[in-house]
C-alpha positions in Angstrom: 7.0 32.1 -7.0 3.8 31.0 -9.1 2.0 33.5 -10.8 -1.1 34.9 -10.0 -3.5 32.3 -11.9 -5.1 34.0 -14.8 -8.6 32.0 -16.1 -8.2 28.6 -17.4 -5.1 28.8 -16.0 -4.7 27.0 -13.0 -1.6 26.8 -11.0 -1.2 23.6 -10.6 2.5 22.4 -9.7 2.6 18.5 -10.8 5.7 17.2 -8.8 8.5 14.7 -10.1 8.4 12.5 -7.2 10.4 10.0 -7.4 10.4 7.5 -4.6 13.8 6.6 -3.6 13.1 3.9 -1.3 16.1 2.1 1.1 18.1 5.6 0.9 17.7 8.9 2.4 15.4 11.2 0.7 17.3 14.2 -1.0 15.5 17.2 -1.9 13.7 17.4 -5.6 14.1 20.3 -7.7 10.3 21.4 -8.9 9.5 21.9 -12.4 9.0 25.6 -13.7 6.0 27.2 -13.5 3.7 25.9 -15.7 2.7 29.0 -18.8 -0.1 31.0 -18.7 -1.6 29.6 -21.8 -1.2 25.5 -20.2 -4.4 24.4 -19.2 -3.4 20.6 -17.1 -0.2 19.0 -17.5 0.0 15.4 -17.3 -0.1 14.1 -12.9 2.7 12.0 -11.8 2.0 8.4 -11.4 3.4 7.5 -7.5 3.6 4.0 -5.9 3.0 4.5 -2.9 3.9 2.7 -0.1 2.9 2.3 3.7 3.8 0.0 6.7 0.3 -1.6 8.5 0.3 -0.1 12.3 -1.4 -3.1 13.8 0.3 -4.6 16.9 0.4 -7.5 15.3 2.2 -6.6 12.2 5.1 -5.0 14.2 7.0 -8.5 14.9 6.8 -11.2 12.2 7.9 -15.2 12.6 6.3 -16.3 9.2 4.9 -14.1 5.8 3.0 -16.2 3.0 -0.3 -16.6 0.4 -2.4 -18.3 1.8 -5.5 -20.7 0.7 -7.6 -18.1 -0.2 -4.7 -15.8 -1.9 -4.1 -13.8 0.7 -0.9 -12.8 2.9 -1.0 -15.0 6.1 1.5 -14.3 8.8 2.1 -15.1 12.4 3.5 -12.1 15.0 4.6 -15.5 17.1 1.4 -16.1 18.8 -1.8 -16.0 17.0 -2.8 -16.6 13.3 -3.6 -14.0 10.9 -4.6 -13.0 7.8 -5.4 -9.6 5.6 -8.1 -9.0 3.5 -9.2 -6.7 1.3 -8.9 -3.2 2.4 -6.4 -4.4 4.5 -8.9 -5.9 7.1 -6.9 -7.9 9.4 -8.7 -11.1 10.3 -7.3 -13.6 13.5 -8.1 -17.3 13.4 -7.8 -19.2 16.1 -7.1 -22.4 16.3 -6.6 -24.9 19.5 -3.3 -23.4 21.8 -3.0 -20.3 20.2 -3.0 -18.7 23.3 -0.2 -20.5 24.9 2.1 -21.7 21.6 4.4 -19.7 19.6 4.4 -20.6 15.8 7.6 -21.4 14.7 7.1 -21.9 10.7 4.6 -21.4 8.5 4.8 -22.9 4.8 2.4 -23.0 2.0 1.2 -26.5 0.6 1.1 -27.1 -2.9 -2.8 -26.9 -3.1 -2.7 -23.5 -1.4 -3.6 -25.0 2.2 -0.9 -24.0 5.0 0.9 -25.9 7.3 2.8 -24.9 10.2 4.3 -25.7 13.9 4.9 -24.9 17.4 8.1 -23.7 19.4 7.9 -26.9 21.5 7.3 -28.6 18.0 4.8 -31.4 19.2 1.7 -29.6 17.6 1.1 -28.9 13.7 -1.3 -26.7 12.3 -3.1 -27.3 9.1 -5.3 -24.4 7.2 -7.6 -26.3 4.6 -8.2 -24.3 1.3 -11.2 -23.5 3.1 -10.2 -21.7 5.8 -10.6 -23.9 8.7 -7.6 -24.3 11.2 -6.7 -27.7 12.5 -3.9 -28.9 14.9 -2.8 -32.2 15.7 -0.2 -33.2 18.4 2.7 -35.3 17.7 3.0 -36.6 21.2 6.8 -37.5 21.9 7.9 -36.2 19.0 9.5 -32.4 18.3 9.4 -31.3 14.8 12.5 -29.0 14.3 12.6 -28.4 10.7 8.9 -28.4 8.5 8.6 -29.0 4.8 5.9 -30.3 2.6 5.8 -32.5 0.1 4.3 -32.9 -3.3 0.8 -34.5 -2.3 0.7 -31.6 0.4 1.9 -33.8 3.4 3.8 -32.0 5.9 6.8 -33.3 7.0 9.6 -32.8 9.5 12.3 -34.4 11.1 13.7 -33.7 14.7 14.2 -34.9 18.2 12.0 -37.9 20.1 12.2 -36.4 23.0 10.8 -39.2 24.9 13.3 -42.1 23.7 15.9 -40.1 23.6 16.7 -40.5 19.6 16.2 -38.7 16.1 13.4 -39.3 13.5 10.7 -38.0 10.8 7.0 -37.2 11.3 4.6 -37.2 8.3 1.3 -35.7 8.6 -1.0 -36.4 5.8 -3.7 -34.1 4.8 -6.5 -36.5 6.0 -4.7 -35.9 9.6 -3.4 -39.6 9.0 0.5 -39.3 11.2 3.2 -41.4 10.7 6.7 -41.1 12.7 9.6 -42.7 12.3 12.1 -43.0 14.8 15.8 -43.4 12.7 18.1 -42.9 14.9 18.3 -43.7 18.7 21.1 -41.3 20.1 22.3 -38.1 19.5 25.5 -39.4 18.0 23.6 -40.8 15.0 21.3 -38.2 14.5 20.5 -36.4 10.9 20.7 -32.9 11.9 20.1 -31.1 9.0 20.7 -27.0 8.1 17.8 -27.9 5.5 14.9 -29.6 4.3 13.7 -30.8 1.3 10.5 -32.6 -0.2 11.4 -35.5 -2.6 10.1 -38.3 -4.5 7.9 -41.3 -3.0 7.0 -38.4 0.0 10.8 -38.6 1.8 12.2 -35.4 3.1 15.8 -34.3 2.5 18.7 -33.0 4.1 22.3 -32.5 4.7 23.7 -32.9 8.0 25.9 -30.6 9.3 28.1 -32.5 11.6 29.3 -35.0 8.5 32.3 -34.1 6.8 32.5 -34.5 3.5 29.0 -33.3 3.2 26.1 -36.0 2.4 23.0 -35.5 1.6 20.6 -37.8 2.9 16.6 -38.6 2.2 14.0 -40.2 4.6 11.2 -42.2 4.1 8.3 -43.1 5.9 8.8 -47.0 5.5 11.6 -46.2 7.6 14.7 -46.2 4.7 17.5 -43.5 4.7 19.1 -42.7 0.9 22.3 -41.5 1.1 23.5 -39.5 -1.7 27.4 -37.9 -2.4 28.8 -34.7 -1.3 26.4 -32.4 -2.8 28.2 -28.9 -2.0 27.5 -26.7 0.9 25.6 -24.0 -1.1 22.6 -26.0 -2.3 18.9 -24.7 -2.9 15.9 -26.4 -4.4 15.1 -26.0 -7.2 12.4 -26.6 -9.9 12.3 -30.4 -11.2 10.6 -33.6 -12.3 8.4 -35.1 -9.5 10.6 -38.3 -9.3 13.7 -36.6 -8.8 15.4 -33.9 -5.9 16.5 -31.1 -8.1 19.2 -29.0 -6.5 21.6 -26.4 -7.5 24.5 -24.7 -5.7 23.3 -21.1 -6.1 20.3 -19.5 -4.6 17.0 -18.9 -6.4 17.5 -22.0 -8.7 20.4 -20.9 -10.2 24.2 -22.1 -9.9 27.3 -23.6 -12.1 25.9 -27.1 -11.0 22.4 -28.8 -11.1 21.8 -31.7 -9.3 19.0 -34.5 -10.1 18.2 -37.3 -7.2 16.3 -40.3 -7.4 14.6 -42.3 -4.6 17.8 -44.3 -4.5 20.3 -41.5 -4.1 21.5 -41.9 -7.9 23.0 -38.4 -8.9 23.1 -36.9 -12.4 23.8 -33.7 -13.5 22.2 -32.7 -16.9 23.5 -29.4 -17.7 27.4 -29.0 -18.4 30.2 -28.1 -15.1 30.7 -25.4 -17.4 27.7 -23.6 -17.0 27.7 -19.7 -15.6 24.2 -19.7 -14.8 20.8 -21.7 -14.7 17.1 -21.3 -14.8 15.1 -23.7 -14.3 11.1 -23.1 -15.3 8.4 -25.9 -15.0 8.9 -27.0 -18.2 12.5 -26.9 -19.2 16.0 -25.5 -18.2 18.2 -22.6 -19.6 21.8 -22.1 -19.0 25.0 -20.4 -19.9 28.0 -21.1 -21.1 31.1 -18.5 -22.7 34.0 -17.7 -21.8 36.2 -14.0 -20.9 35.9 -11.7 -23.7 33.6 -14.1 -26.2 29.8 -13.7 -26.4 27.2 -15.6 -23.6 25.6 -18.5 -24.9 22.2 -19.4 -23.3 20.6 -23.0 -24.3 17.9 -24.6 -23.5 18.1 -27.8 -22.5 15.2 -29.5 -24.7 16.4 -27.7 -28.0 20.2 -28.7 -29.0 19.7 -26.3 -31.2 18.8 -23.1 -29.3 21.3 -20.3 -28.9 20.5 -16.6 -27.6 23.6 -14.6 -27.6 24.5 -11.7 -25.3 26.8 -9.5 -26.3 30.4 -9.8 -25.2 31.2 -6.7 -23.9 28.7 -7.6 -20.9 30.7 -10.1 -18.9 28.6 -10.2 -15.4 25.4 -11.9 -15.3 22.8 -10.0 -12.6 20.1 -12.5 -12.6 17.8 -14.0 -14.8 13.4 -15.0 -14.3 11.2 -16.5 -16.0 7.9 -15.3 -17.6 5.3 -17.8 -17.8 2.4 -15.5 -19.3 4.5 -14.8 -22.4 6.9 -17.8 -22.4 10.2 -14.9 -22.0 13.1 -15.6 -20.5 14.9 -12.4 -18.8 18.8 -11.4 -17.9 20.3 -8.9 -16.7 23.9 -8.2 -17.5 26.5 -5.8 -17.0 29.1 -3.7 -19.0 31.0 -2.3 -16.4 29.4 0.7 -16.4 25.1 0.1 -16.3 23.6 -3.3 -16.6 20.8 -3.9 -18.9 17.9 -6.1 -18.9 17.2 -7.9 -21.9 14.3 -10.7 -22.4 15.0 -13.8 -24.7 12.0 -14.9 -26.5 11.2 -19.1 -27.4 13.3 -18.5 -31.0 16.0 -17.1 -29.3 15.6 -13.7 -30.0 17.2 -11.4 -27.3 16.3 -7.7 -27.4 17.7 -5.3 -24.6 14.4 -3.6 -22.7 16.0 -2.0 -19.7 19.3 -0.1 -18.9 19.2 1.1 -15.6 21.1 1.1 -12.2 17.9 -0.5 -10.8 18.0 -3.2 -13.4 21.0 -4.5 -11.4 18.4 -5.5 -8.6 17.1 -7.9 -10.5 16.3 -11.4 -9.9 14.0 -12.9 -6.9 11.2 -13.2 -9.1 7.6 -13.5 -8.6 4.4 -13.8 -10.9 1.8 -11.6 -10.0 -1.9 -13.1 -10.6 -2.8 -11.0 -13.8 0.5 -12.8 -15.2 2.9 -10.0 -14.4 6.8 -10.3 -13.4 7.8 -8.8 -10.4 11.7 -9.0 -9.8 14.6 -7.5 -7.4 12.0 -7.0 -4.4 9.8 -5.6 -6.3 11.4 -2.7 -8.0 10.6 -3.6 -12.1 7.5 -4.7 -12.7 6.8 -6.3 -16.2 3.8 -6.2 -17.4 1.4 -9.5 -18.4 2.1 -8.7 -22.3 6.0 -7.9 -21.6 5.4 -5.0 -23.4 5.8 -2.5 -20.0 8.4 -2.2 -17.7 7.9 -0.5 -14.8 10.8 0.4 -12.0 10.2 1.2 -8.3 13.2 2.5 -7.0 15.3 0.8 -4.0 14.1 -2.0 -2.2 11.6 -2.0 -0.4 11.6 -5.2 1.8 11.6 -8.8 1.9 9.4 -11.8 1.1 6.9 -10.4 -1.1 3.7 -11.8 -1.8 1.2 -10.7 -5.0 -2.2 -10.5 -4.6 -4.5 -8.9 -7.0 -5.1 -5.4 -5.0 -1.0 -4.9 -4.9 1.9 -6.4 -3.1 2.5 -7.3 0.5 5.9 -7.6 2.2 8.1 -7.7 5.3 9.1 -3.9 5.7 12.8 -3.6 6.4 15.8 -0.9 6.6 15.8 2.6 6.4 12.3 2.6 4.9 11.0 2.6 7.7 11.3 2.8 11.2 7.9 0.7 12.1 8.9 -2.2 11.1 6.4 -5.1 10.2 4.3 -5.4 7.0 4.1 -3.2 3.9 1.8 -3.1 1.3 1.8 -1.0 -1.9 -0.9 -1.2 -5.0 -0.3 -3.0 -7.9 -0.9 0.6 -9.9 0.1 4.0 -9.7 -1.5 6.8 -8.3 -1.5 9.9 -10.2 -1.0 12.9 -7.9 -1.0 16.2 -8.8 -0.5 19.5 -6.7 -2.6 22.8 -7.3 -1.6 26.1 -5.5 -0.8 30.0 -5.9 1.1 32.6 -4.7 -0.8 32.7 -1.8 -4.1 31.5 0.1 -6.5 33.6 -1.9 -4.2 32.1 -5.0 -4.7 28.6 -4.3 -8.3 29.5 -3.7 -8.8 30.8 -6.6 -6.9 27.7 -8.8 -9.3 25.3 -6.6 -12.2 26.9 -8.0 -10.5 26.9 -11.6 -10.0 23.0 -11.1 -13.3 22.3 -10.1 -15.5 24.6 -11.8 -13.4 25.3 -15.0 -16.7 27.1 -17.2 -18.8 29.2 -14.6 -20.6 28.9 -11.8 -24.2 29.6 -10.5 -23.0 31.1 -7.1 -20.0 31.5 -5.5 -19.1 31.7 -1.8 -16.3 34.2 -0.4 -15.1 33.8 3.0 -12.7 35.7 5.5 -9.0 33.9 4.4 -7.7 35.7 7.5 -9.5 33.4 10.4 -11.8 29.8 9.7 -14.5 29.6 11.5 -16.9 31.2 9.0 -15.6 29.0 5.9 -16.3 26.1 7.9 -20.3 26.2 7.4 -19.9 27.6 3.7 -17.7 25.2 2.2 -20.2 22.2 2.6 -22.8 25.0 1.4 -21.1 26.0 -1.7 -20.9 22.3 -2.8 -24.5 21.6 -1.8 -25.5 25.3 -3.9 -23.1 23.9 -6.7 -20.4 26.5 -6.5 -17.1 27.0 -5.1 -16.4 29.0 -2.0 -13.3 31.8 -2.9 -11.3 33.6 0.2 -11.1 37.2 0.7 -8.9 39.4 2.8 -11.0 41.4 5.6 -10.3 45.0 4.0 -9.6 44.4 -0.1 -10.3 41.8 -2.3 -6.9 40.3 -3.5 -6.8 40.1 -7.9 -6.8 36.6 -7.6 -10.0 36.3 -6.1 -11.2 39.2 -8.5 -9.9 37.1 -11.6 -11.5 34.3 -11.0 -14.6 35.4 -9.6 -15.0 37.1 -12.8 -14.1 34.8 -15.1 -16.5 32.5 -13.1 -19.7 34.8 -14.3 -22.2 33.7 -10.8 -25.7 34.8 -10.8 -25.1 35.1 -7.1 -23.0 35.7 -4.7 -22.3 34.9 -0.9 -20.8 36.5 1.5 -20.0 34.8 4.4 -19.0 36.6 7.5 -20.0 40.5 8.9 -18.2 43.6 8.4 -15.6 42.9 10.6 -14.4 39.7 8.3 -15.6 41.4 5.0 -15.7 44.9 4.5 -18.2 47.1 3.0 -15.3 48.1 0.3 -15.0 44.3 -0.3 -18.4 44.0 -0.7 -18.4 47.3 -3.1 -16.0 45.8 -5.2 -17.3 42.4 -5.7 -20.6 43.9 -7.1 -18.2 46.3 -9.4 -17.0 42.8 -10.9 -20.3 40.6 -11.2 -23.1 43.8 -11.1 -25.9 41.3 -12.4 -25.0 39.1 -9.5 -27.1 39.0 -6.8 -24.8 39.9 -3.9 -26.3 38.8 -0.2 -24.6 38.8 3.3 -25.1 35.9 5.0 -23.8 36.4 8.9 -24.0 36.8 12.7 -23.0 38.1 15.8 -20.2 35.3 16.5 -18.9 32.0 14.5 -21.9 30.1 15.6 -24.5 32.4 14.8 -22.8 33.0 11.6 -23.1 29.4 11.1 -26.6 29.2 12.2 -27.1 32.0 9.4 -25.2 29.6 6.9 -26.8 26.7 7.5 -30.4 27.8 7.6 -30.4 30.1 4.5 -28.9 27.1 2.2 -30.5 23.8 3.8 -34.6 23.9 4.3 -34.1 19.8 5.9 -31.4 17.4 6.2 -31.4 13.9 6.3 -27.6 14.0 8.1 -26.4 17.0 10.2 -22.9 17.5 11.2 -21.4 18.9 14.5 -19.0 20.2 15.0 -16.5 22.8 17.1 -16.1 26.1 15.9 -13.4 26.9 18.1 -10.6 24.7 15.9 -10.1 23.7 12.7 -8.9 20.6 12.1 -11.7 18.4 12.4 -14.4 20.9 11.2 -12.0 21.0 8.0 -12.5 17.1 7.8 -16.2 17.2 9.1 -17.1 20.1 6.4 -15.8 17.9 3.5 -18.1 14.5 4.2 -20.9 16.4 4.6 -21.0 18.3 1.5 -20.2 15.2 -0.2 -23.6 13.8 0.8 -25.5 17.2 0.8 -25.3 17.6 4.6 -24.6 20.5 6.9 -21.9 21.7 9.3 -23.1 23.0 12.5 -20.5 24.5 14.6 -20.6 24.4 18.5 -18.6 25.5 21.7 -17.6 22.1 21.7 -15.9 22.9 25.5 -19.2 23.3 26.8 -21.5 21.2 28.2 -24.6 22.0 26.4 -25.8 23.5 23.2 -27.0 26.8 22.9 -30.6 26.7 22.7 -30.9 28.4 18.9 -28.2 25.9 17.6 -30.7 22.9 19.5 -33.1 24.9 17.7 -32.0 24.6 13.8 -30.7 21.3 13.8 -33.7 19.9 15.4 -35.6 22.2 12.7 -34.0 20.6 9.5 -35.7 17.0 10.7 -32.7 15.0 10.8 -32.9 11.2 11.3 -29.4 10.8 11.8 -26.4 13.2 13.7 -22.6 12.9 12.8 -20.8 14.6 15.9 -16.9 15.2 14.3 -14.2 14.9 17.2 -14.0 12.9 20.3 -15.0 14.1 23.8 -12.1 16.4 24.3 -13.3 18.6 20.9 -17.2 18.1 21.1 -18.4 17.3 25.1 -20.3 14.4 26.6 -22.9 16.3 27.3 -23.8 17.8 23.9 -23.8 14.3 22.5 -26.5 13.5 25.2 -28.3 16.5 24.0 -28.2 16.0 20.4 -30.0 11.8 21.1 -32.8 14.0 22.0 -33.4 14.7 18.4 -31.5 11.9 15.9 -29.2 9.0 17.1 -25.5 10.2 16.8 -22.2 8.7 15.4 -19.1 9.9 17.0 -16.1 10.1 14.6 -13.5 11.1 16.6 -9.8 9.7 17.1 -6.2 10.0 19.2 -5.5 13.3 17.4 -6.7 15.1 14.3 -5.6 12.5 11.6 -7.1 9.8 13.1 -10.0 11.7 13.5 -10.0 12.9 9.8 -9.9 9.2 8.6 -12.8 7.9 11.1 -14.5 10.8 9.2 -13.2 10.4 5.8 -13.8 6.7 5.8 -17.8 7.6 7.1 -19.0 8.3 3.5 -18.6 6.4 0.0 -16.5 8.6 -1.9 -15.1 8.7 -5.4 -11.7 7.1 -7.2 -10.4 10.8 -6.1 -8.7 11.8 -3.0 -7.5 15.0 -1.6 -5.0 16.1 0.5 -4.1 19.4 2.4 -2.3 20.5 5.5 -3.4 19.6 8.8 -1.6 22.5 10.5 -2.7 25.2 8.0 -6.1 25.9 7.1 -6.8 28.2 4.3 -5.9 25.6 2.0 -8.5 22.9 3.0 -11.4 25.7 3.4 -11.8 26.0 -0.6 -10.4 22.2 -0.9 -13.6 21.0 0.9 -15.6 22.0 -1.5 -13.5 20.6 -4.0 -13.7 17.5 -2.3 -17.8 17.0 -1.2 -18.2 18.0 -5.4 -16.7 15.0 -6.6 -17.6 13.0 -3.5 -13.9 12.4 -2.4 -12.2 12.2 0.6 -10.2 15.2 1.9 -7.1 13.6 4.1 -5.1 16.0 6.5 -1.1 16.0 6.5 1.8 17.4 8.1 3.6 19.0 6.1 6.8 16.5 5.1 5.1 13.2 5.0 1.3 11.7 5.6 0.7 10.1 9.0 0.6 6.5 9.2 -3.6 6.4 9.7 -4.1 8.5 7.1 -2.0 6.8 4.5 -3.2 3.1 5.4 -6.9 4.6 4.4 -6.0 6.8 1.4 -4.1 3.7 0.0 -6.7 1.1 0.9 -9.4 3.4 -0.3 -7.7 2.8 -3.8 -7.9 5.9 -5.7 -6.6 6.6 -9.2 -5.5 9.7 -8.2 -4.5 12.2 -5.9 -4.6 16.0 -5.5 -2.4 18.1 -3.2 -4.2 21.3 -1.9 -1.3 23.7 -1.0 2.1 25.0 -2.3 5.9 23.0 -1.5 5.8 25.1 2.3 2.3 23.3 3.6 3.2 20.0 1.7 6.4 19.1 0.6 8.2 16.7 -2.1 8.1 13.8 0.6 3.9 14.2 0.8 3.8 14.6 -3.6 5.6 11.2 -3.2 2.8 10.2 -0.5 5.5 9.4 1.9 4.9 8.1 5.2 5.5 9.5 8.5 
């Protein structure tokens, strides 16, 4: 267990959480105990990751950037896009309503393009946003491409004469069909398409035998080229020419160049392991068992990077345009290692790593970054960092400046739909003790690590009085320390010592804090002033709270006394911003007339009621109009309540987080909090609720602190797992 915190000591417990993403999540072993004598030790950095909970994200037909560098997608019906913050923004367009989009594909110039399940309609998105569709008539485009001067293009069925053709549709909205075929027994059914020179549109028709491949124009010419392979892909090229290869993601044994005439040639050797093709030139590999890997470059005779022999399986190999590197991954038999090959040839291994295995599928993020193997190694712009995520964490990714978007697969989750996590870390740390009054006591360490003018102690046995003195404390500029009803625990006597106040607060009668308690404290501080702030119940202890510390208040908060969970939430936005907590019977139907009473006395010009009807009534909220107008933040349960709240108020690059089931934890972690204008985000205790996560993520903080020991939060919530 954690030791007792002794001053300028805090506990603070900074998990290793590693995020093992794709597999199940086995249990981490904690580091020690940091030393008495260690004053911080260094957060964790944590990428975390969450799945968006909007209907529409839940079923995806088509994932890609869009013309203003956004992820676009379709859930079928509709159009969509996500800003920042993860806004989700529909545009309609003419048929949404009744049309299912089929594909979606970006343009060259960044507009988008895309089609209809009945395939007569295509969509166009201009770079500047605005959606426009234009029918096709008698004509069903099956399979969409575009090429090179952004056209879109398609081939498929006239459905009208009975016969197979192409549809272009220029930017300008200009359409051109062909019809090339008149039956179904000479149609060009293709498994793909491909742009090519001169605007055609390429495929390879699956019911020829030996394979062909084939390339419409819109003059009305078919190409017909030899058996190409059955594994082709597209690849990177000159504009005049097809460029193929027989492996996925540009790379295969073979590379194919086509003309506008169907002329093959092959530039790199049939004996080639490997090839990469960048805009600007082409790599490959040659060797043989046992000898070294050669890699050339095809506009250099002369270039030659060697890979060692004794790695004989190639893992897959990107580009790096910022820094003109070349990366591979190969294996040994036992771990594969990533090395990067400069322009000279130099080749320098960077990575060994089961992940590095993963790589390949790359992608260049906008600040000139490498992201590879779904994401899991990111290189940085200068190729001087390497980064590794582990496990995959789904498909299709898009980069956009704010982090990565993807298509959320597998065992990482069970929503399903898309994913999003930033392109930086988060540091997260964890602070607790031994116990409540422990943790208490390292909060106020954290956050007031000198002294402290005044310092608030409240009953750690039962809420309600904390509620009203944690937003207090912050607002007096002190931190609010727990007590037990009938002795004051050492921790709390260690640090309210070493804290030196020139006053004291306590919170709560007799019944909640002793007389002995109260003894004691003045034993410790006896040039403290030492007051008694309380009443006859939780409200009129409240009442007592609020009125002694706030003379006006340009924001009052309500909320109910009678549970915690949204008064813990409520109590942290308000100190933030120098505002009160007034507790009610939120079950009744009025307020008391002394609690109408102080809240109309502290001139408010607006009220915050926390909770929805079923925690603060209908009929108070009627009552409190009569003073100030009044915002309800309430929600389906207590985290979405705790984000409407947390999300009310600006807050800081910092974020908390404590237990939503527990609450002596977030009583002194409030405070905490409304001092450095933060959010404070409710959890359960083995992973973070989908609402809450979306918002703590989106809110983009640098870092993260954890009120609460392993048993409130666990490794999964240090790792900012998701429910």
């Amino acid at each position: 267990m954690p030791t007792e915190p002794t001053r300028r000591s805090p506990v603070s417990i900074l998990l290793a959480a590693a995020m093992v993403v794709g597999l199940v999540l086995a249990p981490l072993a904690f580091p020690p105990q940091a030393p008495a004598s260690a004053t911080n030790a260094p957060v964790v950095p944590v990428y975390p990751r969450i799945v968006l909970t909007d209907p529409s994200t839940t079923t995806l037909g088509a994932f890609v950037k869009g013309p203003d560098g956004r992820p676009w997608y379709t859930p079928g019906r509709g159009l969509y896009s996500i800003g920042l913050g993860g806004v989700i923004v529909k545009h309609p367009y003419a048929g949404d309503a009744t049309s299912t989009i089929h594909q979606l594909q970006r343009s060259p110039d960044g507009s988008l393009w895309f089609s209809n399940d009945y395939g007569n309609l295509l969509g166009h998105v201009t770079v500047d946003g605005t959606v426009h569709v234009y029918d096709l008539g008698d004509f069903e485009v099956i399979n969409l491409t575009v090429t090179a001067d952004g056209t879109a293009a398609g081939n498929g069925w006239f459905f009208a004469a009975n016969g197979w053709g192409a549809a272009w549709v220029s930017p300008d909205g200009t359409i051109t069909k062909v019809h090339f075929a008149a039956s179904a027994a000479d149609a060009i059914t293709p498994n793909r398409l491909w742009p090519g020179p001169g605007n055609s549109i390429w495929s390879v028709p699956t019911a020829q035998s030996p394979w062909v491949l084939k390339g419409m124009f819109p003059d009305g010419h078919v190409v017909t080229a030899a058996d190409p392979g059955q594994n082709i892909y597209l690849t990177n090229g000159p504009a005049d020419k097809l460029s193929l290869t027989n492996q996925p993601d540009g790379r295969g044994t073979t590379l194919i160049e086509v003309d506008a005439n169907g002329v093959e040639t092959s530039p790199v050797p049939t004996t080639a392991h490997w090839i990469e093709r960048t805009p600007t030139d082409t790599f490959y590999a040659t060797g043989s068992a046992g000898s070294p890997t050669i890699i050339h470059k095809l506009s250099d005779p002369t270039f030659a990077a060697t890979i060692p022999s004794n790695f004989l399986g190639m893992s897959g190999n990107c580009w790096q345009a910022s820094t003109h590197t070349l990366w591979v991954s190969y294996g040994d038999g036992t771990q594969t290692t990533l090395f990067s090959v400069s322009d000279t040839g130099s080749v320098v291994p960077r990575l060994s790593d089961a992940i590095a295995s993963g790589f390949g599928g790359c992608l260049d993020g906008p600040d000139g970054s490498l992201w590879s193997g779904y994401f899991t190694i990111r290189i940085s712009p200068d190729d001087t960092k390497i980064e590794t995520r582990y496990g995959t964490y789904g498909t299709t990714p898009i980069v956009t400046p704010d982090g990565l978007w993807y298509v959320a697969v597998g065992p990482v989750s069970t929503h399903g739909g898309l994913g999003y996590t930033p392109t930086e870390p988060v540091d997260v740390g964890q602070t607790y003790g031994a116990d409540r009054y422990a943790t208490a006591a390292a909060i106020a360490t954290q956050s007031y690590p000198t002294t402290a003018p005044v310092v608030f102690i409240a009953s750690g046995d039962n809420f309600p009085d904390a509620l009203s003195a944690a937003p207090a404390a912050a607002k007096a500029g002190g931190p609010l320390l727990l007590t037990a009803a009938n002795g004051l625990p050492a921790s709390t006597a260690t640090e309210l010592k070493a804290l030196s106040p020139s006053k004291v607060v306590l919170v709560g009668g007799t019944g909640a804090l002793s007389a002995a308690v109260e003894t004691r404290i003045k034993q410790i501080v006896p040039r403290a002033s030492v007051v008694r702030t309380s009443g006859a119940d939780r409200y009129a202890t409240a009442r007592a709270v609020v009125s002694s510390t706030f003379a006006s208040a340009g924001t009052v908060w309500v909320a109910a006394g009678a549970t915690f969970p949204d008064s813990l939430s409520a109590a942290a936005a308000a100190g933030s911003t120098g505002s009160p907590v007034v507790l009610v019977d939120g079950a009744a139907t009025t307020i008391d007339a002394k609690t109408l009473d102080l809240i109309a006395a502290l001139h408010p010009t607006s009220i915050n009621v926390a909770g929805a009807t079923g925690a603060v009534s209908a009929g108070i909220e009627t009552q409190l109009r009569s003073i100030a107008p009044v915002t309800r933040y309430g929600g389906a349960d207590r985290y979405a309540t705790n984000v409407a709240i947390a999300q009310s108020v600006p807050h800081s690059v910092k974020a908390f987080v404590a237990s939503g089931l527990l609450f002596p934890d977030a009583l002194s972690g409030a405070t905490w909090a409304a001092s450095t204008h933060a959010p404070l985000y409710l959890s359960q205790r083995t992973c973070l609720p989908n609402p809450v996560l979306n918002s703590l993520v989106q809110g983009a903080p640098t870092s993260v602190t954890l009120l609460g020991g392993p048993g409130a939060l666990n490794y999964n919530v240090a790792a900012l797992g998701q429910c």
